[in-house]
Structures are given as structure tokens and as C-alpha cells.
C-alpha positions in Angstrom: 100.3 66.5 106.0 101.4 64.3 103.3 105.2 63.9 104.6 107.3 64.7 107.6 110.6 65.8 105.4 111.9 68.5 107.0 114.7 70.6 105.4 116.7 73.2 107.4 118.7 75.7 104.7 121.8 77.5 106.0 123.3 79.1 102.6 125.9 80.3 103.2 128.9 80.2 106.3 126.7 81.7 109.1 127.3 81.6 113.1 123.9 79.7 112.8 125.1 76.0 111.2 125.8 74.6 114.9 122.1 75.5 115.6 121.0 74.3 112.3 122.3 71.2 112.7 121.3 70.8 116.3 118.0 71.4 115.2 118.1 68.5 112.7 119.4 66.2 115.7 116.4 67.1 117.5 113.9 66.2 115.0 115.0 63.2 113.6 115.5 61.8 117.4 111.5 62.5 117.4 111.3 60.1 113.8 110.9 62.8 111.6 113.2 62.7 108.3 115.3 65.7 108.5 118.3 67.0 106.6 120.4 69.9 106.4 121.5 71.8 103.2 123.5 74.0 102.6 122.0 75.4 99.4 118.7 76.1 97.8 119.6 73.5 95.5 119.7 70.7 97.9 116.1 71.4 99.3 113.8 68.0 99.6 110.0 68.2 98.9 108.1 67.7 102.0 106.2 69.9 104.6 108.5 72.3 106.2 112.2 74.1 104.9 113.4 76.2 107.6 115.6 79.0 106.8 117.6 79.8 108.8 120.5 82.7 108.0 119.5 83.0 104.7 121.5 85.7 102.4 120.4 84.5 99.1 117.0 85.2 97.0 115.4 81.7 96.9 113.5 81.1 93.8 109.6 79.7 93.4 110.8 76.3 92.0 112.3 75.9 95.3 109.4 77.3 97.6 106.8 75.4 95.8 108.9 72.3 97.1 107.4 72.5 100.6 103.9 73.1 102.2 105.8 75.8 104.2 108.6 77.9 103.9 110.0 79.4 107.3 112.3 81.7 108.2 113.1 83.4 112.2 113.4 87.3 112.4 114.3 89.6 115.6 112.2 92.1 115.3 108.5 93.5 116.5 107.2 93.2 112.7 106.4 94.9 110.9 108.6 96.9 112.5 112.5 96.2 111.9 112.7 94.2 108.8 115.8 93.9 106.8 119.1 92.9 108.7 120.8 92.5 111.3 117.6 93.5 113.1 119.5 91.8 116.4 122.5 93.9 116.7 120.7 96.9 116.0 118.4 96.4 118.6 121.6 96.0 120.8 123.1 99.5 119.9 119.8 101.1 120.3 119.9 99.9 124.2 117.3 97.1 123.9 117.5 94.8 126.5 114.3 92.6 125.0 115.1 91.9 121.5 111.6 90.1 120.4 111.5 87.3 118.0 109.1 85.7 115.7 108.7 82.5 113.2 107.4 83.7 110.0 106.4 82.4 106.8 108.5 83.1 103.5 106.6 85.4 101.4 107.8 87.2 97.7 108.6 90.9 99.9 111.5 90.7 102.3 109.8 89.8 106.3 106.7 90.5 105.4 104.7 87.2 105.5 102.3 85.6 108.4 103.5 85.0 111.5 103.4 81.8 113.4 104.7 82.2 116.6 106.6 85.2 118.8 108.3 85.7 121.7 111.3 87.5 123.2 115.1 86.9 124.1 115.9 88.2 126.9 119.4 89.8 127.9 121.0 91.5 130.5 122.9 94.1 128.8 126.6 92.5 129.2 126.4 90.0 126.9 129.3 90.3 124.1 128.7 88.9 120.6 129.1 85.3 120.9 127.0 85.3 124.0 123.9 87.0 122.4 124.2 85.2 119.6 124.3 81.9 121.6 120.7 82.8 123.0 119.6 83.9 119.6 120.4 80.4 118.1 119.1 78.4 120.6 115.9 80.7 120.8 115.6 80.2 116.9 115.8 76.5 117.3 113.0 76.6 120.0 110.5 78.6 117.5 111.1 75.8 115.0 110.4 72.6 117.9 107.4 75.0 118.5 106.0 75.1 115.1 106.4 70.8 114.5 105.1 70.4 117.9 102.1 73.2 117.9 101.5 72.8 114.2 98.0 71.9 114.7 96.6 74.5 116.6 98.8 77.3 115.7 97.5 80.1 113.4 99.4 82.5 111.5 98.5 86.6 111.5 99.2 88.7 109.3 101.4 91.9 109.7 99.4 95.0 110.4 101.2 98.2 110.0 103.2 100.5 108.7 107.4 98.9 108.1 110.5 100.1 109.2 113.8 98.8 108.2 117.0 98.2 109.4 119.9 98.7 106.8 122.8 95.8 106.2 126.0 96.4 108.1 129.4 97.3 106.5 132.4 97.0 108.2 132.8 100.6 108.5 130.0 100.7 111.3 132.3 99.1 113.6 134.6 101.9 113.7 135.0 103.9 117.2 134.8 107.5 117.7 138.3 108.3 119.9 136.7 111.2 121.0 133.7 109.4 122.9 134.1 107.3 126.0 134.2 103.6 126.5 130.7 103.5 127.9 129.0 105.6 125.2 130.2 103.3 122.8 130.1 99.7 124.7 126.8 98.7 122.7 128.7 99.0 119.6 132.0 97.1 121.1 128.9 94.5 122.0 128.1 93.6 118.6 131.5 93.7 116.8 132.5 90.4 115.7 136.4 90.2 117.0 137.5 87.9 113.7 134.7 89.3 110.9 134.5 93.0 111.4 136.1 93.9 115.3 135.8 97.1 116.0 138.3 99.9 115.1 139.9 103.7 115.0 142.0 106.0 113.4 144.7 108.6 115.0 146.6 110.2 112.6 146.2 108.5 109.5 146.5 105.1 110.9 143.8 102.4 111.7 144.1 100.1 114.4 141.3 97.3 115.8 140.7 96.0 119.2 138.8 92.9 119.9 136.7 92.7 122.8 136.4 89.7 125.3 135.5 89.0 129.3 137.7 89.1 131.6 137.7 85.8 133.7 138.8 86.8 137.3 137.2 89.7 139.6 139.9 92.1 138.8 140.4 91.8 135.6 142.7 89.3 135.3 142.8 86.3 133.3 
């Protein structure tokens, strides 16, 4: 390993940054040289670019820059690539949503993977709960990879892919003729200031946003 340069890439406004940036606390507290950017651009060369939240198409000139090129997915690949792979998993009744630290390879999720393991979730948890375990799980893979690095060894996907399509805003609408509980996986995954969830009666649209209740009866 010729340099300990670390990069960790959030590119655009994600939920993720706090984690990001927690995970750049973390390794420069061990002595290694760590940055955040917040675009391709802004990569260093060095050994390892975590990216974490990605939405843009990074380019060669800026993978070359590093000995490896990371990125965290929630899915049993090859099995659910593509995104949002989390909430989907939620609506489809998953309670163990696994999760794996892969490399960064030309086709969409489909490189080696370095380490996996699972989040685990109890099936109440609204969206800035699972998201909460899903960001500090992420930055556990990455403290795994720096501190495993040496005996770790990647495998490669074996199988046939599946993929999981992005979501619009339109798949957070409710169907006013199913009840609460058929639908509380997709109340789950709504984001309550980004796309909360909503219906139509009679021409008009309304939303509802979703939170806990603090007290036993419902109170807050």
C-alpha cells in the first residue's frame, strides 16, 4: 500500500453525509489521511474512495485515482441490484435486509465483494430509524475493510441478477380502499419531507406524514 489517503464521496445531498463524515472522524482518529468530497472532482489519489450514496456515473480518470474503488449495497447480490434495494426490501416484508461492501466495477453492483452481512430490524422501524441502522451499518463495512484489509478476499458474483427499479414519487401514493395495515410497509419507507406518502378522493390529493407516537396511548 503505497498511501493511506482515504477519500469518502457523497455526490450529491443524501441522508448519508452525517455517516460519511462520521466515518472520516473515525479514520483520521486512527492516523489515516481522510477527506470527504462532495464530488467526483474532489477525489485524492491514494488507496481507498468510498462511495457512499452515489447518483452520478463516475468516470475512469477518477477510478484509476485509487487502488480501490468501494461502494455499500443492501442486497443478497447478485440478487437486487439497482436502487433503493433497502426500502424495497422493506415493502416486500423483509425483516433481514443483508448488506455487502463491494468493489466499483464498469456494470451497475456487479463487482467483487469484500465483506457481507445483515441489518437487522424489527419491523416498526419508520424511515429515519432504518436508515439510521443502515448508515451506521455502512460505516462499519468500511472500518472492516481498513482494518481486515489484509486478510480479506473478494468473490465474485455468481448468478443470475435481479433488479430493483428507482422510486418516483408516485410509489408513495396510498390505495384508500386498503387498510392501514396492508399498507404500513409502504407508510414505513415514505420520507415525510421528500416524497410522504399520499391519496386522492375525489379529484383531490392530500399527504400524511408518518411519525411515533411518544406515550402508551398515543399521545404525545
Amino acid at each position: 500500500m503505497e498511501s493511506n489517503s482515504i477519500t469518502v464521496l457523497v455526490d450529491n445531498d443524501s441522508w448519508i453525509i452525517p455517516y460519511a463524515r462520521k466515518l472520516v472522524e473515525i479514520l483520521r482518529e486512527k492516523g489515516l489521511d481522510a477527506a470527504f468530497a462532495d464530488s467526483a472532482d474532489k477525489v485524492r489519489v491514494g488507496w481507498i474512495n468510498f462511495m457512499l450514496g452515489c447518483t452520478r456515473i463516475v468516470s475512469d480518470d477518477v477510478l484509476r485515482r485509487n487502488q480501490h474503488n468501494l461502494v455499500v449495497h443492501e442486497s443478497e447480490l447478485p440478487e437486487g441490484r439497482g436502487f433503493a434495494p433497502m426500502a424495497w426490501q422493506i415493502l416486500e416484508g423483509k425483516r433481514q435486509i443483508p448488506i455487502c461492501l463491494l468493489e466499483a466495477s464498469d456494470a451497475v453492483d456487479a463487482g467483487d465483494i469484500w465483506i457481507r452481512d445483515v441489518i437487522e430490524l424489527n419491523g416498526t422501524e419508520l424511515c429515519d430509524e432504518w436508515r439510521a441502522l443502515q448508515g451506521e451499518k455502512t460505516v462499519q463495512l468500511c472500518l472492516r475493510f481498513v482494518n481486515e484489509y489484509k486478510v480479506l478476499v473478494p468473490v465474485k458474483q455468481e448468478g443470475a441478477p435481479s433488479w430493483y427499479a428507482r422510486r418516483r414519487p408516485g410509489d408513495s401514493r396510498l390505495n384508500i380502499d386498503k387498510s392501514v395495515r396492508d399498507q404500513f410497509n409502504l407508510l414505513r419507507i415514505v420520507d415525510n419531507e421528500r416524497y410522504p406518502a399520499y391519496f386522492e378522493i375525489d379529484g383531490q390529493v392530500y399527504t400524511l406524514q408518518i411519525f411515533k407516537a411518544r406515550g402508551k396511548d398515543g399521545g404525545a
